[in-house]
C-alpha positions as CSV (number, residue, x, y, z in Angstrom):
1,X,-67.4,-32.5,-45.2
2,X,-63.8,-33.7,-44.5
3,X,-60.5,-31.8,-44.6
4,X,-57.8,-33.7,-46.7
5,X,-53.9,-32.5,-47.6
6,X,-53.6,-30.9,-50.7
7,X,-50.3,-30.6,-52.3
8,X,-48.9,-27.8,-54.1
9,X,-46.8,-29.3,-56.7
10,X,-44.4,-25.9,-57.6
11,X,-43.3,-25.8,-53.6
12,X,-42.9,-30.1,-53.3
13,X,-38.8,-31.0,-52.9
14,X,-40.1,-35.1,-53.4
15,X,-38.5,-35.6,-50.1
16,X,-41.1,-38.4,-49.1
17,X,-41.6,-37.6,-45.8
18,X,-45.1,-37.1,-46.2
19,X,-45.7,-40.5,-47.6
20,X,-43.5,-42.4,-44.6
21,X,-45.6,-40.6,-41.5
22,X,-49.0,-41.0,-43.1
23,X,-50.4,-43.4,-40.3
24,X,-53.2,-44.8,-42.9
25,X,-50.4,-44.9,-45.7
26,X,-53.3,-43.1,-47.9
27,X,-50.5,-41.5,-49.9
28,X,-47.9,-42.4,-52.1
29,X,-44.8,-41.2,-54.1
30,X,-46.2,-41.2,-57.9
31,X,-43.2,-40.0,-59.4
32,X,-41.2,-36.9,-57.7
33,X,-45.0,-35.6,-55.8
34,X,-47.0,-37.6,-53.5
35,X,-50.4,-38.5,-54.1
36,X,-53.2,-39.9,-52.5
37,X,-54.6,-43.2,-54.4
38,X,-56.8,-43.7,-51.2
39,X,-58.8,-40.5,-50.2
40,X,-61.4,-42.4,-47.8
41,X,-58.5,-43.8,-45.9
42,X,-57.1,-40.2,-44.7
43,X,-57.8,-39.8,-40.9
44,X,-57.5,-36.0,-41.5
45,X,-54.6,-35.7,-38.7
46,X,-52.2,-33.2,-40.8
47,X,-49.3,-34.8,-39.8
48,X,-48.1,-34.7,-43.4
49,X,-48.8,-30.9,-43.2
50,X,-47.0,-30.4,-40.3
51,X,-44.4,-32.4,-41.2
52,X,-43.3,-31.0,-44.6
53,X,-40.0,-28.5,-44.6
54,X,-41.1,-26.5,-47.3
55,X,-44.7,-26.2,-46.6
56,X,-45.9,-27.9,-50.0
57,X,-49.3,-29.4,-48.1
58,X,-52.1,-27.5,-46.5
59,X,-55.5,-28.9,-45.1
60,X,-58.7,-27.8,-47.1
61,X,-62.2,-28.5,-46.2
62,X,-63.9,-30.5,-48.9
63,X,-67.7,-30.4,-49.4
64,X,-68.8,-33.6,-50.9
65,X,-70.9,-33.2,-54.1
């Protein structure tokens, strides 16, 4: 089990910030939301999370199936 950022689309701006502190650079801009092409590489540090200004990213615990 890992925790990993999940977006929610309706409350992203597009404003890339996320992408730019990812220390792994696991996600990327696909369009106007980020995305993460690279799910292995996420270190689970939240600095995306914390860094978002309108709160579009929260950690969630995922169970492997």
């Amino acid at each position: 089990m890992r925790e990993l950022p999940i977006l929610d689309a309706r409350r992203c701006t597009a404003c890339g910030e996320c992408v730019v502190i990812c220390p792994t650079e696991c996600l990327e801009m696909r369009g106007k939301c980020p995305w993460m092409p690279r799910p292995l590489d996420c270190i689970s540090c939240a600095a995306c999370v914390q860094l978002c200004p309108v709160d579009a990213l929260e950690m969630k615990l995922l169970e492997r199936a």
